[in-house]
C-alpha positions in Angstrom: 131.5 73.1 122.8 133.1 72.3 118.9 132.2 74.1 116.1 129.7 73.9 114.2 131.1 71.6 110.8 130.6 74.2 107.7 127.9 74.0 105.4 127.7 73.2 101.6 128.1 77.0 101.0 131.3 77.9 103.4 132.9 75.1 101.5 132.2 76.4 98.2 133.3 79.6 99.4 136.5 78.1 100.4 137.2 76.5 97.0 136.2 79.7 95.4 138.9 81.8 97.7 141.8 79.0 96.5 141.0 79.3 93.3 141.4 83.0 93.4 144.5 83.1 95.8 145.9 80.2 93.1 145.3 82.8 90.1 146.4 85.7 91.9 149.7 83.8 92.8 150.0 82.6 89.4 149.7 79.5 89.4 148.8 76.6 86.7 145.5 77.8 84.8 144.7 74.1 84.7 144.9 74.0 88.2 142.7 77.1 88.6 139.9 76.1 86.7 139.5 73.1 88.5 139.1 74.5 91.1 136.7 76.6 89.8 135.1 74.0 88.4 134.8 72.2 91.5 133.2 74.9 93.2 130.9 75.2 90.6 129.8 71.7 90.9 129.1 71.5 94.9 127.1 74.8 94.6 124.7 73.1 92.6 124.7 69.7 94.8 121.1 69.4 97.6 123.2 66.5 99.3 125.4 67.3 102.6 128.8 67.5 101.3 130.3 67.3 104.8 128.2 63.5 104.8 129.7 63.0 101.0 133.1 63.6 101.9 132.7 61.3 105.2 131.7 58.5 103.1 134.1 59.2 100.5 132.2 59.5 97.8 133.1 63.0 96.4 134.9 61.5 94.1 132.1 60.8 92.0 131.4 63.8 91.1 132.4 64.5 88.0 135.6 66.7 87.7 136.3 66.1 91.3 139.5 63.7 91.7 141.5 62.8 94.5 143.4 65.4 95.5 140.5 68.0 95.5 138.3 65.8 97.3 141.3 65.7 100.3 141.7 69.4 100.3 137.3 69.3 101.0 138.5 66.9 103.9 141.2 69.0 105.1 139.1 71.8 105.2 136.0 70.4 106.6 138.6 68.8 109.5 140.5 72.1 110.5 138.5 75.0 108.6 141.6 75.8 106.4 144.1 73.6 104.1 147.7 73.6 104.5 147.6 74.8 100.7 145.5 77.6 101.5 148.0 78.9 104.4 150.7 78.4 102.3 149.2 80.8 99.6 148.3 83.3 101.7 151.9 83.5 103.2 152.6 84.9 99.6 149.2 86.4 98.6 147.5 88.9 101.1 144.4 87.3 101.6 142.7 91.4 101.4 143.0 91.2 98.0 139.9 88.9 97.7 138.2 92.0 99.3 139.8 93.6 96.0 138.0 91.5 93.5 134.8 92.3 94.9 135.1 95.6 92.6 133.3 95.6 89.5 135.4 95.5 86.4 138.7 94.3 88.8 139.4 90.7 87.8 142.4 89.1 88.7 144.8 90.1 86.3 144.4 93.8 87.4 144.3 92.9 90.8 147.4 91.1 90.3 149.2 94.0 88.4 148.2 96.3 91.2 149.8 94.8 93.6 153.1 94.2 92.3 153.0 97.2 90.9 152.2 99.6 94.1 152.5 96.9 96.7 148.9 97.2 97.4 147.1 94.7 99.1 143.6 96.4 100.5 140.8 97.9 99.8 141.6 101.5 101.9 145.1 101.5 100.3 143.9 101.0 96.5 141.0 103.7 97.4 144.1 106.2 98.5 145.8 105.3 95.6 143.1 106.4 93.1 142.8 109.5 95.0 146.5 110.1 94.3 146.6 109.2 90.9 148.8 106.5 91.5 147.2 104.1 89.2 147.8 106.3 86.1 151.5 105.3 85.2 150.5 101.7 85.1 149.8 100.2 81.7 146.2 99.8 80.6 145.0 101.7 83.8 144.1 105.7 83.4 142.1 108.4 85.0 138.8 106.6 84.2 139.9 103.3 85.2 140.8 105.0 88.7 137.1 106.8 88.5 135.7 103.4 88.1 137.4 101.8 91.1 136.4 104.5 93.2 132.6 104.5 92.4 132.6 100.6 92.7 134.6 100.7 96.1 131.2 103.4 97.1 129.0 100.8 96.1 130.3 98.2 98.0 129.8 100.5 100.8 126.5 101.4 100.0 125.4 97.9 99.5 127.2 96.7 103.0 124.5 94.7 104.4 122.3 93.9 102.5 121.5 90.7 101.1 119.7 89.3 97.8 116.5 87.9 97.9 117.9 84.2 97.0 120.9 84.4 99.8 118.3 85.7 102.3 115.6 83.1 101.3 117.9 80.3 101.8 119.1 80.8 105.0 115.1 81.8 106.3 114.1 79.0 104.6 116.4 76.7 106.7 115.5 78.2 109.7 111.9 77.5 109.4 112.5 74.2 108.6 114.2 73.8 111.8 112.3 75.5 114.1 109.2 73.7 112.4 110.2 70.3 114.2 110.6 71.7 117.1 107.4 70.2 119.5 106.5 73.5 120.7 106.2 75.1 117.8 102.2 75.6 116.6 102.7 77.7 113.5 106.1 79.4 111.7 106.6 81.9 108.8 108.7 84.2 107.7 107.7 87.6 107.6 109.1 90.8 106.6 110.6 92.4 103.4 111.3 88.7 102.4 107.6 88.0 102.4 106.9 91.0 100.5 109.8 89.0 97.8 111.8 92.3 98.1 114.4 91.4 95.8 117.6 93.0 98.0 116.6 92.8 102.6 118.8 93.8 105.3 117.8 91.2 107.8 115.2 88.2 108.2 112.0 87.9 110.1 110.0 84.9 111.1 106.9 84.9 113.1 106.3 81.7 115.2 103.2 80.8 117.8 104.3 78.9 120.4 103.1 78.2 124.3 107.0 77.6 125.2 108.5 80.3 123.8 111.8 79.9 126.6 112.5 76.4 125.2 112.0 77.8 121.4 114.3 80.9 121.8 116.9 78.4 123.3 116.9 75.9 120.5 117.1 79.1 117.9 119.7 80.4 120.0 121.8 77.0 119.5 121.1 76.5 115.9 124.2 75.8 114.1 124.2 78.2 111.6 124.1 81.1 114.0 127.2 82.9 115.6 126.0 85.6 117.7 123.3 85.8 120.0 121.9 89.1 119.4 119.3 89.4 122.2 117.2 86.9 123.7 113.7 87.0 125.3 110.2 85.5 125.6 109.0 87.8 122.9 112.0 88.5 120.6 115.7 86.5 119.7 118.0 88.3 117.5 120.9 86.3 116.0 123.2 86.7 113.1 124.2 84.0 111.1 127.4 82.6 109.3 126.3 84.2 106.2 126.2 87.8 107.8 122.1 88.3 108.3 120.4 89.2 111.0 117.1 86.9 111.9 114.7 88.3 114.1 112.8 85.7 115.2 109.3 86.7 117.0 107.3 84.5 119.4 103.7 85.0 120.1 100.4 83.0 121.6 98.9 81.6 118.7 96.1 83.4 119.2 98.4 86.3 118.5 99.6 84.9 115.3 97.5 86.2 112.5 98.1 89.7 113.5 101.4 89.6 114.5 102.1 88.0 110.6 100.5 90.5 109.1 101.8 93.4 111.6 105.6 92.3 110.6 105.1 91.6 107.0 104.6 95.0 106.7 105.0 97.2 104.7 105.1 99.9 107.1 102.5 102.1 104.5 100.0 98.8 104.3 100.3 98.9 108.1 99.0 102.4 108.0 96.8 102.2 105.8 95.5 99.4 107.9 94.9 100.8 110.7 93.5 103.7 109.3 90.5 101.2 107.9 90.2 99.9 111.5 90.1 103.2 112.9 87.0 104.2 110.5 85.0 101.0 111.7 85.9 102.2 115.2 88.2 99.2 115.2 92.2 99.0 116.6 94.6 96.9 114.9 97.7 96.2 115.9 101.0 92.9 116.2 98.3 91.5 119.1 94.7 91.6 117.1 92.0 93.3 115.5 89.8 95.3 119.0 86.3 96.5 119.4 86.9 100.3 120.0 89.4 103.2 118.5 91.7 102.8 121.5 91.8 99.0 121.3 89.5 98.8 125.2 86.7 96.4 123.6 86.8 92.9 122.9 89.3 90.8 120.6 88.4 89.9 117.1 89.0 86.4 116.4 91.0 86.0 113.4 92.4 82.4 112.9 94.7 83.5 109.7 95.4 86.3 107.6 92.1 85.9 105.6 89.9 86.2 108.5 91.7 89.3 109.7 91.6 91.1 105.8 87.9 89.6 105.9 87.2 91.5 109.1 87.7 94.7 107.9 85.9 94.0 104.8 88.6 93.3 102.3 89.7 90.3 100.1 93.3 88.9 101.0 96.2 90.8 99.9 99.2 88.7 98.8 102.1 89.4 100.6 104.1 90.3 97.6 101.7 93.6 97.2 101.8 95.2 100.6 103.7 98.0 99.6 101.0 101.2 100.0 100.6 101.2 96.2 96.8 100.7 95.9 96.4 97.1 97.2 93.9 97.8 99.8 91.8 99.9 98.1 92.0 97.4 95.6 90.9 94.8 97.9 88.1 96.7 98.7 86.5 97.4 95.3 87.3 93.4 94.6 89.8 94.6 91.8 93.0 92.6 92.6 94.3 90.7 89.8 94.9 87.3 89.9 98.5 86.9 90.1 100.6 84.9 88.2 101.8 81.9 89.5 105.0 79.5 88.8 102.5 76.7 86.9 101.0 79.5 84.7 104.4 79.5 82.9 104.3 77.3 80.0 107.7 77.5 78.1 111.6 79.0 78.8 112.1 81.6 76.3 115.5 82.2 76.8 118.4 79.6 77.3 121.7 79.5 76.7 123.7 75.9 75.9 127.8 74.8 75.1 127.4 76.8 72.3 128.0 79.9 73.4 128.8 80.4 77.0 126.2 78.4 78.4 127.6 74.9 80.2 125.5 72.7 79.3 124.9 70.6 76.0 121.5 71.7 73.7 120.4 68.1 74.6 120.8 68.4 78.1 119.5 71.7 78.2 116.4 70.7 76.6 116.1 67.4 78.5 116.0 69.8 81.7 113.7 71.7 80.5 110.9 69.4 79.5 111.7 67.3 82.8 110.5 70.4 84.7 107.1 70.3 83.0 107.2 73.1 80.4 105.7 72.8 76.8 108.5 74.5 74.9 111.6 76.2 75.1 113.9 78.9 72.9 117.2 78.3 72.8 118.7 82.0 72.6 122.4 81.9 72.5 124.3 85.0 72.0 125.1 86.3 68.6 128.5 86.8 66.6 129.7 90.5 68.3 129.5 88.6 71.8 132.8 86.9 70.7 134.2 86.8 75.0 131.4 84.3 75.4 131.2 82.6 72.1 129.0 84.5 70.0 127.4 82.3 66.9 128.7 83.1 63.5 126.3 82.2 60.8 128.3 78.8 60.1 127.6 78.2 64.0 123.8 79.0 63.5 123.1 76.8 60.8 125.0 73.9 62.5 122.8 74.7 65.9 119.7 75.1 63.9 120.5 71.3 62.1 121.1 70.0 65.5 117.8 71.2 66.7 115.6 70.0 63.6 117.4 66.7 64.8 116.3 66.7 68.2 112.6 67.8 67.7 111.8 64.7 65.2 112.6 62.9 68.7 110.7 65.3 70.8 107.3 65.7 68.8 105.3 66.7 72.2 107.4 69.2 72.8 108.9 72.3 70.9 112.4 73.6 70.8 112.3 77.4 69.0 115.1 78.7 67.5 115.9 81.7 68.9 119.2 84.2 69.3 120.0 86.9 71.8 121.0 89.2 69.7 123.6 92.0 70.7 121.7 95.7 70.1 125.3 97.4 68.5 126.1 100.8 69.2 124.2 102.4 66.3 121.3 100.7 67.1 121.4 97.7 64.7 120.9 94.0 65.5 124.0 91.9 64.8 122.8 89.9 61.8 121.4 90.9 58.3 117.9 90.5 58.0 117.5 87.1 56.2 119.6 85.5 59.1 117.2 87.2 61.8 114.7 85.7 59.4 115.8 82.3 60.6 114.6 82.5 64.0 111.6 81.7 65.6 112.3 84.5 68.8 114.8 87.1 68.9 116.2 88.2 72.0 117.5 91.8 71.5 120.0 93.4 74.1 122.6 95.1 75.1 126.0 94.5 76.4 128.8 96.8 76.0 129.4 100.4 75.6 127.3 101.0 78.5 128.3 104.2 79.5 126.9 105.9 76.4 124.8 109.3 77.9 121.4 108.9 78.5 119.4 110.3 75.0 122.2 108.0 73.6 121.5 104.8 74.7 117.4 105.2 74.7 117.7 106.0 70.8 120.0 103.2 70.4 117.9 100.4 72.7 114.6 102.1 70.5 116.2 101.4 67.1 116.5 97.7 68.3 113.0 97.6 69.5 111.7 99.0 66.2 113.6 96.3 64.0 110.8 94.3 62.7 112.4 90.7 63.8 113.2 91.9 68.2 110.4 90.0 69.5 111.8 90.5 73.6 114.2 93.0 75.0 116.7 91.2 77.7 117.7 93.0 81.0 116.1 96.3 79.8 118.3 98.5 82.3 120.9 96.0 82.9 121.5 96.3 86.9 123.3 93.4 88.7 121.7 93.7 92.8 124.4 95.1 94.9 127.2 95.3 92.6 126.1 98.4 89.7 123.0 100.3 88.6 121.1 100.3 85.4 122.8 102.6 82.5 121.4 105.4 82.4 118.2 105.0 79.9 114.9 106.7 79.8 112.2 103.7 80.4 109.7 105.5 80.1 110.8 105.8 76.5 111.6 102.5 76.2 108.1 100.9 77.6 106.3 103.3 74.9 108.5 101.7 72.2 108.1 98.2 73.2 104.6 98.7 73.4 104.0 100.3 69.8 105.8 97.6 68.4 104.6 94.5 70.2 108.2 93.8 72.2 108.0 92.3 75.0 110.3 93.1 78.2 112.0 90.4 80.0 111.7 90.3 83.5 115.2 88.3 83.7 114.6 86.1 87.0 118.2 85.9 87.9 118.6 86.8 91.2 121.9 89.1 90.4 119.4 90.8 88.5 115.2 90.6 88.8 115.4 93.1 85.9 112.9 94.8 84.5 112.2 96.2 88.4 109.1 95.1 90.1 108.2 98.6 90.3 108.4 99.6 86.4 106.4 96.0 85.7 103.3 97.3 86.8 103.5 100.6 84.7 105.0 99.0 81.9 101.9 96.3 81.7 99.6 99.7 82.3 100.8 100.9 79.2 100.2 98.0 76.7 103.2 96.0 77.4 103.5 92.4 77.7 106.2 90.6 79.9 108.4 87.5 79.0 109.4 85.7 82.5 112.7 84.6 81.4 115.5 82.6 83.2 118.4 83.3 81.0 119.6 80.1 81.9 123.4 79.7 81.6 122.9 76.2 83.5 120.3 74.0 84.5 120.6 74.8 87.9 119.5 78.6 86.8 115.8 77.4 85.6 114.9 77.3 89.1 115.1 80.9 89.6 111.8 81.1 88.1 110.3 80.4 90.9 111.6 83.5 92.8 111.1 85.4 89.5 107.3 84.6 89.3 107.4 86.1 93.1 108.9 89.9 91.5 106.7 89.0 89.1 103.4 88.8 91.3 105.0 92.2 93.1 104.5 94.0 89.8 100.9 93.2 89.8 101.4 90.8 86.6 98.6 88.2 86.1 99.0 85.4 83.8 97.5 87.7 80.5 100.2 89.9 80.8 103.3 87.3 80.3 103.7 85.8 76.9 105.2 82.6 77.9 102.2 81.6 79.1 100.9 81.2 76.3 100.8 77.8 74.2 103.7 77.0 71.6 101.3 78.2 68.9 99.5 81.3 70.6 103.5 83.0 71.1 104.3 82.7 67.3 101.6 84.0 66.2 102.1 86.8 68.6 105.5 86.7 67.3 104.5 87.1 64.2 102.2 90.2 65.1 
């Protein structure tokens, strides 16, 4: 049997490991970058790029020429690239492993190993431990105290995956195992249902009366490698990208419960039951029975509704099953009315060219208006944020003539001036007050010197808060999922601050970040705070993330009153405005 040809992502993947094997070896930046570039540009294309390069049209792509679109071929053909190989016979392919440390870019990767002749992850991790690193120049005792906490992370993160890697690949499967002609009815389940933003493994529920021939056809898929366990009732696999999938087949007059039963949590479950139990009722993965040891008759529940109906309850979104409140909730008819994706009205923070987003302000405003919303602000970051292109004044004036510009063409839809404003060290905003007077939304956040103690960094992020222009703060804790924490702030501090002066907190929808956590949204909309769903787009591609954010979003109990871009243009500056 041949293998499987790769997907759009193993071949990103591959042009992502050249271009980092090419800068380690230190080679032509030119060269690199486009590379980079390249990679950059498939990840974002929804067309096969094994079909493209077949009919030899990857060369349409813009920044893709000849020679890269032969070394796609190459590697679509035999898996690897002659180039590759060749690196690799100079450049320990471990030290990609290497770069996977926060705050290790290539350069120090690069200096390591010529250095101390290291080329893994174990033999940097003894190094620190040693000391080894402290003769070299711009490394020190910290620096080594850094590697090691990021090598534990890695290990504490090891399998598990983000919500938008796991999504994909679940959503893939379903799509398959939808056109299969025994399947009835397919879902995911799980932690993924729930829109947990970090799962260790996939589950979909599927009803089926030839469950052999289904768990065959999953088995055979061509995404999965390993065959796990296979049965009538259960297949485990693992796929390419690492996850497990748990796929669970079941009569379909099974299926309600079983969906329910697996999408968990396991504290809803409990809770569940324990409501069966005190209407002499037994629920369980095979139905809702007459009885408290399950020996009377089967409930008929067709769906999930009819089962939360049964035990006298209004549905429970999925994204709420966590044992915080949601049945009893339920019960008294006191679940909100979650937000959803089409409640959002405007993006209120975007990045273009002129910073270190990628694409032009036209472009990015063309994207966003194609996608339906009313308005967007265009926050770029400010002049201390000079590593991505922070705007001096000169550049702000020239943005903010370039956007008077474009909305006399646009007069049904608004483009805000806006800045995301570094919060310095002392607390201050990065522009005197009559620039900040300029803008129509400002962003405040923070960026660097983020390992300032605790009481620290809440005064400082409080200052910022309290400055009579910060209308949102970005990232409040500043976590990227399975690479670092949040610095170490007091939130509870924070959410009190925000609320007393009408700031809003950004639940940031990238998927590296989901930050303000689903857990503090609820509490921070308890005490008086509102919410600004906010992509911080870098490229178009990244406005879709709203649609998972909106998901977190709904998990933190947010309705459509408690997010300010919701609102019409007019109704957010005047809340602006206070």
């Amino acid at each position: 049997m041949s293998a499987a040809p790769p997907d759009n992502a193993d071949i990103v993947g591959f042009l992502k490991r050249q271009a980092a094997l090419m800068e380690l070896a230190g080679q032509n930046s030119f060269r690199v970058r486009a590379f980079d570039n390249a990679a950059r540009m498939l990840e974002e294309l929804e067309v096969d790029i094994v079909e493209m390069s077949a009919a030899e049209t990857l060369t349409e792509i813009d920044g893709i020429g000849k020679g890269l679109a032969e070394f796609v071929a190459e590697y679509i053909e035999s898996g690897s690239t002659s180039a590759y190989d060749e690196l690799t016979e100079t450049v320990p392919e471990t030290l990609l492993d290497i770069l996977r440390i926060p705050g290790l870019g290539t350069k120090k990767v690069k200096a390591i190993h010529e250095a101390l002749d290291i080329a893994s992850m174990e033999e940097l991790e003894a190094a620190c431990h040693e000391g080894q690193l402290d003769g070299l120049s711009g490394f020190g005792k910290k620096t080594q105290e850094n590697i090691l906490k990021g090598i534990a992370g890695l290990s504490r993160y090891q399998g598990q995956y983000r919500l938008d890697q796991a999504l994909t690949d679940a959503r893939a499967l379903v799509g398959q195992l939808e056109s299969h002609p025994a399947t009835i009815r397919v879902s995911i389940a799980g932690s993924l249902r729930r829109h947990k933003e970090v799962v260790k493994d996939v589950d979909i529920v599927l009803s089926t009366e030839s469950p052999v021939d289904v768990a065959e056809a999953f088995a055979a898929l061509p995404q999965v490698i390993d065959v796990l366990s296979q049965g009538e009732r259960k297949t485990a696999v693992r796929l390419k990208s690492g996850i497990q999938v748990d796929l669970r087949l079941v009569a379909d007059e099974h299926y309600a419960s079983m969906l329910h039963h697996f999408t968990g949590s396991k504290d809803h479950n409990v809770t569940m039951r324990s409501r069966a139990l005190a209407r002499d009722l037994h629920l369980n993965e095979y139905g809702l029975f007459r009885g408290k040891d399950g020996g009377g008759d089967r409930i008929d529940t067709a769906d999930e509704d009819e089962l939360f109906h049964a035990l006298e309850l209004n549905f429970v979104p999925p994204e709420l099953r966590e044992g915080l409140g949601e049945v009893e909730a339920a019960e008294e008819g006191e679940l909100p009315q979650l937000l959803q994706a089409s409640d959002i009205r405007g993006m209120l923070h975007v990045h273009t060219k002129a910073s270190d987003g990628d694409d032009t302000l036209e472009e990015t405003v063309a994207a966003v208006r194609n996608r339906g919303y009313e308005y967007v602000a265009i926050c770029d970051h400010s002049k201390s944020a000079g590593y991505v292109f922070g705007l001096k004044v000169a550049d702000i004036e020239e943005q903010h003539a370039e956007i008077d510009a474009l909305q006399a063409d646009s007069p049904d839809f608004r483009i805000l001036k806006g800045i995301e404003s570094d919060i310095l060290r002392n607390g201050d905003l990065d522009y005197d007050d009559d620039v900040l007077a300029r803008f129509d939304l400002v962003v405040v956040a923070i960026h660097n010197a983020l390992a300032m103690d605790e009481s620290a960094l809440t005064a400082r992020v409080i200052k910022a808060i309290e400055h009579p222009a910060a209308s949102v703060l970005a990232h409040p804790t500043g976590r990227l999922l399975l690479e670092r924490d949040g610095y170490r702030i007091n939130l509870e501090e924070v959410v009190a601050a925000a609320a007393s002066n009408n700031v809003a907190l950004e639940l940031n929808t990238h998927p590296a970040r989901f930050d303000l956590d689903w857990r503090w949204l609820n509490r921070a909309k308890e005490a008086g705070c509102k919410v600004a769903v906010n992509t911080d787009a870098h490229r178009i591609s990244d406005l879709d993330s709203l649609e998972l954010g909106t998901g977190i979003a709904r998990k933190g109990w947010l309705t459509p009153d408690d997010v300010i871009n919701t609102m019409t243009v007019d109704e957010l500056l005047a809340w602006v405005r206070g």
